[in-house]
C-alpha positions as a printed NumPy array, in Angstrom:
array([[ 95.464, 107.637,  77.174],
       [ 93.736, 109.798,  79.388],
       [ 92.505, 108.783,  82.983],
       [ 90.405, 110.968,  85.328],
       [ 90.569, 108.62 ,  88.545],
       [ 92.411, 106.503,  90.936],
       [ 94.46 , 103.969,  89.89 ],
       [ 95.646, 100.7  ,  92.14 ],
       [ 96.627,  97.033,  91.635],
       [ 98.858,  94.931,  92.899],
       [101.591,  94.538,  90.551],
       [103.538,  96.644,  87.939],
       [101.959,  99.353,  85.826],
       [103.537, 101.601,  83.412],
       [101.251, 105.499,  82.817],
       [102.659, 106.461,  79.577],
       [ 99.904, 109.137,  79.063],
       [ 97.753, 111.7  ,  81.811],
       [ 96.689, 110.335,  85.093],
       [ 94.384, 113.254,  87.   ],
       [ 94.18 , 111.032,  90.341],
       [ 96.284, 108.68 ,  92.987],
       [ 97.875, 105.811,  92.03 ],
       [ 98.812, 102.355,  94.45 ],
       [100.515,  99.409,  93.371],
       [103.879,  97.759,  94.135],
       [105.918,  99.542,  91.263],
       [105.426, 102.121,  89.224],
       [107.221, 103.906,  86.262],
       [106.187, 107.217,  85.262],
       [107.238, 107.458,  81.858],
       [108.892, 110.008,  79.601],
       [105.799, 112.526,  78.585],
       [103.617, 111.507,  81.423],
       [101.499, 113.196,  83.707],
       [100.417, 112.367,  86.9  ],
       [ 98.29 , 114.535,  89.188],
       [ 97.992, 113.204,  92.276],
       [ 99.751, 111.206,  95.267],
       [101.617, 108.298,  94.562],
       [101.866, 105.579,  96.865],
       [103.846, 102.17 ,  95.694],
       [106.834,  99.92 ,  96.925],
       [108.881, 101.398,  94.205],
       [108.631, 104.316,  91.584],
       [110.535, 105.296,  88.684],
       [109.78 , 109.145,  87.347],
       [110.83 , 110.084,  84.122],
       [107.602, 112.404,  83.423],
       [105.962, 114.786,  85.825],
       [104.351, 114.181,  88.888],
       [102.464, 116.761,  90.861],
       [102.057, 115.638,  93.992],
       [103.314, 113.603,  97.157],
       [104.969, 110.384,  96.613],
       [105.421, 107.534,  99.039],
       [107.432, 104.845,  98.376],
       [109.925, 102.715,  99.988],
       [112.035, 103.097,  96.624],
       [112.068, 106.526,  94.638],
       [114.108, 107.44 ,  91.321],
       [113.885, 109.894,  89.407],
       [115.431, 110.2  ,  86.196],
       [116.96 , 113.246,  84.603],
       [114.053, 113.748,  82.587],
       [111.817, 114.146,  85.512],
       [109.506, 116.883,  87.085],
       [108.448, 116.852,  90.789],
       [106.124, 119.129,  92.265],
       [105.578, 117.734,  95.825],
       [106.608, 115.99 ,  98.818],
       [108.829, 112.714,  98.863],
       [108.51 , 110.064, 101.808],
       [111.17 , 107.396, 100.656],
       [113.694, 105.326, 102.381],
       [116.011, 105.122,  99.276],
       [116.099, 107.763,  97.085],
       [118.466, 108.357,  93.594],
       [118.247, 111.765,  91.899],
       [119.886, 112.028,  88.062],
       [121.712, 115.015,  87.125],
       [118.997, 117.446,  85.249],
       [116.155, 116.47 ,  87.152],
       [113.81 , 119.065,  88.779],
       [112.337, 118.49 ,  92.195],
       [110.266, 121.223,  94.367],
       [109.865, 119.794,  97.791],
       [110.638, 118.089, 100.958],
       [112.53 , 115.368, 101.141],
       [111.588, 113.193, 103.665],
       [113.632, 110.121, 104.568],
       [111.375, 107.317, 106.853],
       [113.484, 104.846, 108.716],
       [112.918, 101.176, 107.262],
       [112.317,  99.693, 110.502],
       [109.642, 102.291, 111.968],
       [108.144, 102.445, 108.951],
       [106.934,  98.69 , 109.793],
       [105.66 ,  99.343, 113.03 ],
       [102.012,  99.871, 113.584],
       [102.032, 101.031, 117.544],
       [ 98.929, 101.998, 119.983],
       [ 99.713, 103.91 , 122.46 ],
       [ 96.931, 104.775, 125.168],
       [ 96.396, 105.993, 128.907],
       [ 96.265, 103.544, 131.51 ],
       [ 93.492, 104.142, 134.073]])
């Protein structure tokens, strides 16, 4: 299957074919053969196919099998032997992640 948009829902979804947008849910696995293009933001992702792109997620792993072109925000992250990653790596503290602040001037 084929998709030219965004994806997003609240629970799991599996892309076992090409996804040419962004995809948001709570978990994610990118299977083996799949294509993403586009940023992917979820709780948890599992890469096994390629993903060109940023990802965001509070869980990333990324199988041996797996092709990143991009940037990845995570606070855990597990890399398999073989896999291929072009990057940053960007590690976001659990608890600040959380926090929503305002900061203004006082008059």
């Amino acid at each position: 299957m084929n998709v030219s948009g965004n994806l997003a829902g609240d629970g799991v979804m599996q892309v076992d074919g090409t996804v040419d947008g962004d995809i948001r849910c709570a978990e994610v696995t990118i299977g083996l053969g799949a294509q993403v293009c586009g940023q992917v933001e979820c709780d948890t992702v599992h890469v096994h196919g390629t993903v060109t792109g940023e990802i965001r997620a509070r869980s990333v792993s990324l199988s041996s099998s797996a092709r990143v072109t991009g940037d990845i925000q995570h606070e855990e992250l597990s890399i398999e032997a073989g896999a291929y990653m072009e990057g940053k790596l960007l590690r976001r503290d659990a608890q600040q992640s959380r926090l929503n602040l305002v900061v203004g001037e006082k008059s």
